[in-house]
C-alpha positions as CSV (number, residue, x, y, z in Angstrom):
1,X,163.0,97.7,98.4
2,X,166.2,98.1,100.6
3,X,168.1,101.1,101.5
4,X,170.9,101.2,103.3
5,X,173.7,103.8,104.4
6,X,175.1,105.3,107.2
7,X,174.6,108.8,108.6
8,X,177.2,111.6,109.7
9,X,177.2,115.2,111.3
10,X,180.0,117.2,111.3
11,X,182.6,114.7,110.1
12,X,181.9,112.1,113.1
13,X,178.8,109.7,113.2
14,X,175.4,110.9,114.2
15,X,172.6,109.2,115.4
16,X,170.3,111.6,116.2
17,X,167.8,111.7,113.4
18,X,165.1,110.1,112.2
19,X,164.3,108.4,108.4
20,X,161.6,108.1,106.3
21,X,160.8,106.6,102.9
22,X,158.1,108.9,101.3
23,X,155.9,107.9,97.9
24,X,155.3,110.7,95.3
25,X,153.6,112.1,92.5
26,X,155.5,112.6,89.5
27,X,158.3,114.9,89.5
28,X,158.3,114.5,93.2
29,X,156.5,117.5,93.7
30,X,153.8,116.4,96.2
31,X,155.4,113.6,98.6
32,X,152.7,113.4,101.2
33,X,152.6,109.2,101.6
34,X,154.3,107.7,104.3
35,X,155.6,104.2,103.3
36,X,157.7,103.1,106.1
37,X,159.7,104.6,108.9
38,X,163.7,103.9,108.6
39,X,165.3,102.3,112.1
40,X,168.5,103.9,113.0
41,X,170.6,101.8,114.5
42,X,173.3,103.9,115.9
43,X,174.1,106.3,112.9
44,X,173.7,103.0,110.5
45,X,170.3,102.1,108.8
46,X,170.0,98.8,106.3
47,X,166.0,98.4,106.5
48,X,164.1,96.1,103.7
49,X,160.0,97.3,102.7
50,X,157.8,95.3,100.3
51,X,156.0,98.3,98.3
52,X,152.7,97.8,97.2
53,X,151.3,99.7,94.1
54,X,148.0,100.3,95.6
55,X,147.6,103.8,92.9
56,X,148.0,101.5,89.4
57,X,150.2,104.3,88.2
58,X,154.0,105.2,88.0
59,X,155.3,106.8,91.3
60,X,158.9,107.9,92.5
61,X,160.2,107.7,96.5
62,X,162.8,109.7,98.5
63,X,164.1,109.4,101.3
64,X,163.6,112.2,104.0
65,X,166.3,112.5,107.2
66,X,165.0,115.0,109.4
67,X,167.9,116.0,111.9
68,X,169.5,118.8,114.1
69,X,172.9,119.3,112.5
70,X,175.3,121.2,114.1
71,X,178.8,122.6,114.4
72,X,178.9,121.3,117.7
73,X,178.0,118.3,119.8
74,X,177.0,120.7,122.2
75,X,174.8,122.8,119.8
76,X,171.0,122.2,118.7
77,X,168.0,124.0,116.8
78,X,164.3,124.7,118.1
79,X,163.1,122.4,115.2
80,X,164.7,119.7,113.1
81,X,165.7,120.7,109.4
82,X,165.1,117.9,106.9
83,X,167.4,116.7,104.4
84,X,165.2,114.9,101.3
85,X,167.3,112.3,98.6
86,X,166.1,111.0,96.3
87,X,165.9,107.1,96.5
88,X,164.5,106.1,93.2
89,X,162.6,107.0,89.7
90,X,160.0,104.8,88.3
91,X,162.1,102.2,86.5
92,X,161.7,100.0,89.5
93,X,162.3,96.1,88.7
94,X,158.7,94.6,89.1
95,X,158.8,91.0,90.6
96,X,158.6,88.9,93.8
97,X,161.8,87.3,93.6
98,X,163.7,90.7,92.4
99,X,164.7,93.7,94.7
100,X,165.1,97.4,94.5
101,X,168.1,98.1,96.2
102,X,169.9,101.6,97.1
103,X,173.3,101.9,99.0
104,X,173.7,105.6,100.4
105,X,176.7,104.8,101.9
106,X,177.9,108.0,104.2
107,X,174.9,110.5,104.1
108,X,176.8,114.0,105.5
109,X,174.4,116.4,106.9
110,X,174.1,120.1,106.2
111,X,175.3,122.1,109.5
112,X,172.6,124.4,110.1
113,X,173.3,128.2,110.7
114,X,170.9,128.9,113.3
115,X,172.3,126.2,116.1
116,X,172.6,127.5,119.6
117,X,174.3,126.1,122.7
118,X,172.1,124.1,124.9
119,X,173.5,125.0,128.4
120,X,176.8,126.7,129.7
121,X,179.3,125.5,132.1
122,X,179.1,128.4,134.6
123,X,182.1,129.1,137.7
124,X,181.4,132.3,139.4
125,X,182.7,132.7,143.4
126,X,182.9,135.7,145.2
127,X,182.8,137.8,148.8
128,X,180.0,140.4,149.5
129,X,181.2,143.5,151.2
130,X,178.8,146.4,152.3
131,X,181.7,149.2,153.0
132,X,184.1,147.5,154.8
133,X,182.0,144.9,156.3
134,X,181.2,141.4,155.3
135,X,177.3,141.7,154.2
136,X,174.8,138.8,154.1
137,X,171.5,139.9,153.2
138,X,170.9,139.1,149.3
139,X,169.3,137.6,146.8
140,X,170.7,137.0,143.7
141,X,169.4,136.7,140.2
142,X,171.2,135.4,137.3
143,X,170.3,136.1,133.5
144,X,171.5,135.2,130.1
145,X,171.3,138.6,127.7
146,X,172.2,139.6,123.9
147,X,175.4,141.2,123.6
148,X,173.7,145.2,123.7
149,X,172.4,143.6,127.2
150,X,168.7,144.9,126.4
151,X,167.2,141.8,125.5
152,X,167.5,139.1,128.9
153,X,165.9,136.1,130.6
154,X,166.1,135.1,134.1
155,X,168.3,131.5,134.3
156,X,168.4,131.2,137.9
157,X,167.6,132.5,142.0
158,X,169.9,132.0,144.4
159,X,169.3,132.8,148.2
160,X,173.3,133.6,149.3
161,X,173.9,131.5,152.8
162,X,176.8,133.4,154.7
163,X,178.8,135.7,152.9
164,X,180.4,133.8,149.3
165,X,178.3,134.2,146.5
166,X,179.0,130.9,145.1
167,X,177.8,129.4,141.6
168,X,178.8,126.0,140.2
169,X,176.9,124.4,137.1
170,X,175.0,124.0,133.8
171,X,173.0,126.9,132.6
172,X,170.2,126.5,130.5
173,X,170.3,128.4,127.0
174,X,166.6,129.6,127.5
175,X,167.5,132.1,125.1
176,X,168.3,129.8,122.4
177,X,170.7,131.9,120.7
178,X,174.5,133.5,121.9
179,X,174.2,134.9,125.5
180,X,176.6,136.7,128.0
181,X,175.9,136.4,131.3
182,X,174.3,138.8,134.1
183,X,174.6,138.9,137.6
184,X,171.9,140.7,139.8
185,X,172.6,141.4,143.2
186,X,169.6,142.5,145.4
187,X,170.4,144.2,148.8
188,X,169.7,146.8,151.0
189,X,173.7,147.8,152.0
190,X,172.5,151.5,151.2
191,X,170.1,151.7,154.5
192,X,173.2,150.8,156.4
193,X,173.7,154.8,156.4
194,X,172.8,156.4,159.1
195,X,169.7,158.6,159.0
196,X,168.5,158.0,155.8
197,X,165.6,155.2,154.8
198,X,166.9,154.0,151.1
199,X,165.3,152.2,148.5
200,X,166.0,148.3,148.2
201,X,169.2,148.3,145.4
202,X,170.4,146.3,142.7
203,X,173.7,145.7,141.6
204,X,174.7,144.1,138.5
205,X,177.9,143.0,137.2
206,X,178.7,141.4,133.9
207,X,181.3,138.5,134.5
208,X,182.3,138.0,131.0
209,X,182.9,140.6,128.0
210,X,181.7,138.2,125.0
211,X,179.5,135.4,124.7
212,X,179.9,132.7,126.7
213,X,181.4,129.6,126.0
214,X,180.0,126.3,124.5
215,X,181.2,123.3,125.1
216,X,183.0,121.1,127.6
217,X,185.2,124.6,128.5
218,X,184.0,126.5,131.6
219,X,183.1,130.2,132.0
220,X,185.0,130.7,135.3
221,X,184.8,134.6,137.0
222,X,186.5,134.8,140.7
223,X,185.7,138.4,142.0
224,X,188.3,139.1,145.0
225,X,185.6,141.3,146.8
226,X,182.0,142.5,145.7
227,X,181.5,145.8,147.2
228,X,177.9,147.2,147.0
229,X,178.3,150.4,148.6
230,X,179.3,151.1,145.0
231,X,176.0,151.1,143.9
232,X,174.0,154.4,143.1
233,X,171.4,155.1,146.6
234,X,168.2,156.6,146.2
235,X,166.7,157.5,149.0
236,X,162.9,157.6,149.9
237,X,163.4,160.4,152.8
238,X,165.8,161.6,155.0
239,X,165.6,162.5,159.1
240,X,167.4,165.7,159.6
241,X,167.1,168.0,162.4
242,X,164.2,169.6,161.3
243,X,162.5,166.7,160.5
244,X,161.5,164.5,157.2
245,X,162.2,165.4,154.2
């Protein structure tokens, strides 16, 4: 038996699955017998199996491709999809010196639905101001959300050294499905206030109205000043003349 053929994703060649010839009952209902494993070489296979007819009874084979198809180059899926042809009935010639040949030629893949990007291409700079003052003392979290923002995973901590908040790099999509990005910035500017012991604060910012962007294209956010004396201050008491409250 030899099959040969080529295999494509998207229009342009793909080489990132893997090929299987499987035996079957009849009907190719139940196809449970591995045969032999296909060798991709690039996106081109041509492999050549001897078949042995180990059963004594009529059997057909197909060809399984399991792959991760997507719209993108950039895009995968949590688990590979599979792709089954059929390769042939049971009229196969019978003979040592005779062979069982099928040419596929260009196989096209099914783009799956479900594809998500696997990391973004993140630019985000910007100056911390408590009030009027340059402020240093945060931490900074970064998450990847759904678009209602209810649903999010922590991406990344950053320790800020001096007073740019300053992100450059991949993001990984641990989502695994369309995220917009969220910015946490931890600090204490509201104890800054005289007489009055506040609660540590958070503020968070969202860079980017939609979903991000996949692809070789960066999502780039340059905030002229970050001022977190916006933030809302709840205090735990307050020191006034007459004492705590």
């Amino acid at each position: 038996m030899v099959v040969t053929g080529n295999v494509s994703c998207n229009g342009t060649l793909y080489n990132g699955s893997t090929i299987t010839i499987k035996e079957c009952e009849t009907a190719n209902i139940i196809c449970n017998k591995n045969v032999s494993n296909v060798p991709l070489i690039g996106n081109t296979f041509n492999h050549s199996v001897k078949l042995s007819n180990e059963r004594k009874v009529e059997f057909s084979l197909i060809i399984e491709i399991q792959h991760k198809c997507c719209d993108s180059p950039f895009k995968t899926i949590t688990y590979k999809s599979q792709l089954i042809k059929n390769l042939q009935s049971d009229n196969f010639k019978c003979g040592s010196s005779l062979q069982n040949v099928k040419n596929y030629g260009t196989i096209e893949l099914p783009i799956k639905s479900n594809c998500y990007c696997e990391e973004y291409r993140v630019y985000l700079r910007g100056d911390i101001y408590c009030r009027k003052s340059w402020y240093f003392g945060v931490t900074i979290d970064i998450y990847l959300c759904d678009l209602s923002r209810i649903i999010c995973t922590k991406i990344s901590h950053i320790r800020k050294v001096g007073i740019t908040f300053y992100y450059i790099g991949y993001l990984s999509n641990e989502r695994k499905s369309d995220s917009i990005l969220r910015i946490d910035i931890n600090h204490k500017c509201c104890g800054q206030r005289r007489g009055v012991n506040f609660y540590a604060n958070t503020k968070i910012l969202y860079p980017f109205e939609s979903y991000l962007k996949c692809g070789k294209e960066w999502n780039i956010k340059i905030y002229d000043k970050i001022d977190l004396s916006e933030t809302y201050c709840s205090s735990r008491d307050f020191n006034g003349p007459f004492g705590k409250k």
